[in-house]
C-alpha positions in Angstrom: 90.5 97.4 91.3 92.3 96.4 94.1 94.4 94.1 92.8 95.4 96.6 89.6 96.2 98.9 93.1 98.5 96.4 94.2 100.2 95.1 91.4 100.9 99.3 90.5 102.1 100.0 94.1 104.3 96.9 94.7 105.8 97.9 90.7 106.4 101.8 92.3 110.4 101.5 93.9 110.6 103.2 97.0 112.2 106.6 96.4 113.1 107.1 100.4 113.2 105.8 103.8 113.9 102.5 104.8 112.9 100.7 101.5 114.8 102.4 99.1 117.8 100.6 98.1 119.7 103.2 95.4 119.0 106.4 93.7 117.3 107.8 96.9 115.8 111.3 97.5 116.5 112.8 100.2 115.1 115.7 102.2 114.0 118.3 100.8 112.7 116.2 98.2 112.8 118.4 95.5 114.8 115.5 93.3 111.2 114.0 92.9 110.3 115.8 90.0 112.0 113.3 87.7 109.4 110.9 88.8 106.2 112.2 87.9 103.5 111.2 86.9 105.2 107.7 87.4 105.2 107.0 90.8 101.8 108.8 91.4 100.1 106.5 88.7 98.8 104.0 91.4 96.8 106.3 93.8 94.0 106.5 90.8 93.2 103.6 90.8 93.5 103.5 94.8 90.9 106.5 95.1 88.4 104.3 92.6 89.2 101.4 94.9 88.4 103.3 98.2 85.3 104.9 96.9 84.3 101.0 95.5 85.2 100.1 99.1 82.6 102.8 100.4 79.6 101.0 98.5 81.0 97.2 99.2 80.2 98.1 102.9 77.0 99.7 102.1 75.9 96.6 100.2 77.0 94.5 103.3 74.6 96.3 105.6 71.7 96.1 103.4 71.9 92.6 103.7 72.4 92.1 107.3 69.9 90.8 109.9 68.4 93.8 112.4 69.9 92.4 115.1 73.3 93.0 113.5 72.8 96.0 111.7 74.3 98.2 115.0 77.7 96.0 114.0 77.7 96.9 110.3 76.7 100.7 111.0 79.1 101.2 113.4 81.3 99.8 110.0 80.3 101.8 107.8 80.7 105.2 109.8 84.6 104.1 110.5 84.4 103.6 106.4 83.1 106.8 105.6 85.8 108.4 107.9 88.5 106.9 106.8 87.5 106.5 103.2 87.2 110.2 103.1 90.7 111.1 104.5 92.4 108.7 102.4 90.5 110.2 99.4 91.3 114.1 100.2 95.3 112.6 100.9 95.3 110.6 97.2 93.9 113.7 95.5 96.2 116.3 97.3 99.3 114.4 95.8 97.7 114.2 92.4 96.2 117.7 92.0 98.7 120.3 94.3 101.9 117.9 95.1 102.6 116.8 91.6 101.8 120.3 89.3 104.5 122.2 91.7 107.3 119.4 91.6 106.8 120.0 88.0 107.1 124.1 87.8 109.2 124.4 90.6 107.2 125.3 93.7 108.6 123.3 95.9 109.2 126.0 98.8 107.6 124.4 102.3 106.8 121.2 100.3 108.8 118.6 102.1 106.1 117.9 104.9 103.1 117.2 102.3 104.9 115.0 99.7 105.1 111.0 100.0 108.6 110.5 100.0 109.0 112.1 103.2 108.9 109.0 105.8 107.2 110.6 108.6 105.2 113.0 106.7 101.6 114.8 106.4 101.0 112.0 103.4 102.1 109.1 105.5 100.4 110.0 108.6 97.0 110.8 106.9 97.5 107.1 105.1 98.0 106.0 108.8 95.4 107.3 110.1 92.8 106.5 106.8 93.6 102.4 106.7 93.8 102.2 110.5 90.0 103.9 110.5 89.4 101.0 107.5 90.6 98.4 109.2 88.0 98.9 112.6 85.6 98.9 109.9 86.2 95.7 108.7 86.7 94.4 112.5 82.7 95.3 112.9 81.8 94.8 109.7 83.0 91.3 109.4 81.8 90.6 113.5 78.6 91.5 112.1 78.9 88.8 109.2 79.7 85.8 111.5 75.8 84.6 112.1 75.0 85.1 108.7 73.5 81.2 107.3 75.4 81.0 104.4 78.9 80.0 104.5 80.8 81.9 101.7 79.2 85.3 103.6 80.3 83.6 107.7 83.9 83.7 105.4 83.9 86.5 104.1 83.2 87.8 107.8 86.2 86.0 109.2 89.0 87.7 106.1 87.0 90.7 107.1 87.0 90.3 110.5 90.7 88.9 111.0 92.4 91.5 108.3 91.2 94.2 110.8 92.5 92.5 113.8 95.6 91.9 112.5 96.0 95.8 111.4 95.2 97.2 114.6 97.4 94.6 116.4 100.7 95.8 114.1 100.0 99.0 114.3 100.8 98.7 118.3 103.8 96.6 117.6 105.1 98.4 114.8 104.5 101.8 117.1 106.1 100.2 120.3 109.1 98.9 118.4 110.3 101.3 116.1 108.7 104.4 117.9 109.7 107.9 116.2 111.4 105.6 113.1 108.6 104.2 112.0 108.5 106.4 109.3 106.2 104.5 106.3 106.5 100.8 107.6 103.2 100.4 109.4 101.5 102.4 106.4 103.0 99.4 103.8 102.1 96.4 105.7 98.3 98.2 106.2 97.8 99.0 102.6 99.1 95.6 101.7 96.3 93.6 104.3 93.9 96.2 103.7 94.0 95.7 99.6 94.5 91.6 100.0 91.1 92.0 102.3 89.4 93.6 99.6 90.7 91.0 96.7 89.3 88.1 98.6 86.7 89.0 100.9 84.3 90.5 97.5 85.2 87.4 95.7 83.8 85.2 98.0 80.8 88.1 98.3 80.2 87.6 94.7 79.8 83.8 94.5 77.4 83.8 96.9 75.3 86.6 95.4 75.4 84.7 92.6 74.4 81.7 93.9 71.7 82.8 95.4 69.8 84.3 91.9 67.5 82.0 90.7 68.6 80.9 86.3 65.9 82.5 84.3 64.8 79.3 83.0 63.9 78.1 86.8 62.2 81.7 87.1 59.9 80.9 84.1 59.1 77.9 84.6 57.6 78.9 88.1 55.9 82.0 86.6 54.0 79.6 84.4 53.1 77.5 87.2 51.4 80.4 89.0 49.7 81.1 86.2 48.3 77.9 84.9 46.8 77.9 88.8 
């Protein structure tokens, strides 16, 4: 899921801001009714992807030693948070932002809709994948001492994606200040998404490595009965 995210948001021009190139809309952004549904076509698959994102973590706690479990709640908590605005963001563009581009009801509009740079959209995005990213800072810190190794790396993409999100969004907000408009929400969707293509991969390998064939399974079940 998130790489169909990724693949449909990098495929979605930028309409405005800094990105766009030609054929721009500009404030008030009432122009962006020609490009509906079309450029709102990737955040369904990102809400599936951020509500698959809520369980992932939940599945990683379960798992966890006690003595880390303090680490991966404190994870999960930043996931629900941010998880939950980015959710309510997604489904505002879907539900309200694109049904009155269409019939006209663009009056007061311009904050809400995502092709304004430095708008309600981008700043809830901010805000959503920076509370993400802490997540994954404690959520991958508490997968370090696990004894397998695909699980101790899964921990460090976890671990590292975080630290490098929170570490550009202080750049990126001490360099371009009041024109940083949707460049710090890009970069974090794109390490945020890449995070959760690799990091569930390794996951899964070692889940499955750890399940025991069926023909091993009853062949010991025999055993124990024969005794």
């Amino acid at each position: 899921m998130a790489a169909i995210s990724l693949v449909m948001a990098v495929t979605t021009l930028p309409r405005s801001g800094p990105y766009c190139q030609s054929g721009c809309v500009v404030y008030p952004y009432t122009d962006a009714a020609a490009f509906v549904p079309r450029d709102y076509l990737w955040m369904y698959p990102a809400i599936v992807l951020t509500l698959l994102a809520l369980v992932l973590v939940e599945c990683i706690h379960s798992q966890l030693p006690p003595s880390r479990e303090l680490l991966s709640r404190i994870g999960v908590a930043f996931t629900i948070m941010g998880g939950a605005i980015l959710v309510v963001d997604y489904a505002i563009q879907l539900t309200f932002i694109q049904l009155a581009l269409l019939i006209g009801e663009t009056e007061g509009l311009s904050p809400w809709t995502q092709y304004n740079p430095h708008g309600i959209f981008i700043a809830l995005e901010n805000v959503g994948y920076v509370l993400i990213n802490v997540a994954f800072t404690f959520i991958g810190i508490a997968m370090l001492r696990m004894p397998r190794r695909l699980w101790r790396a899964a921990g460090w993409i976890f671990a590292l994606g975080g630290a490098l999100t929170l570490m550009l969004l202080v750049f990126y907000g001490g360099f371009y200040r009041v024109r940083l408009d949707y460049r710090f929400e890009v970069t974090a969707i794109l390490i945020t998404w890449l995070v959760l293509i690799v990091a569930p991969v390794l996951l899964s390998i070692a889940f499955l490595r750890r399940r025991e064939p069926v023909s091993d399974q009853h062949t010991r079940h025999l055993e124990i009965s024969r005794s």
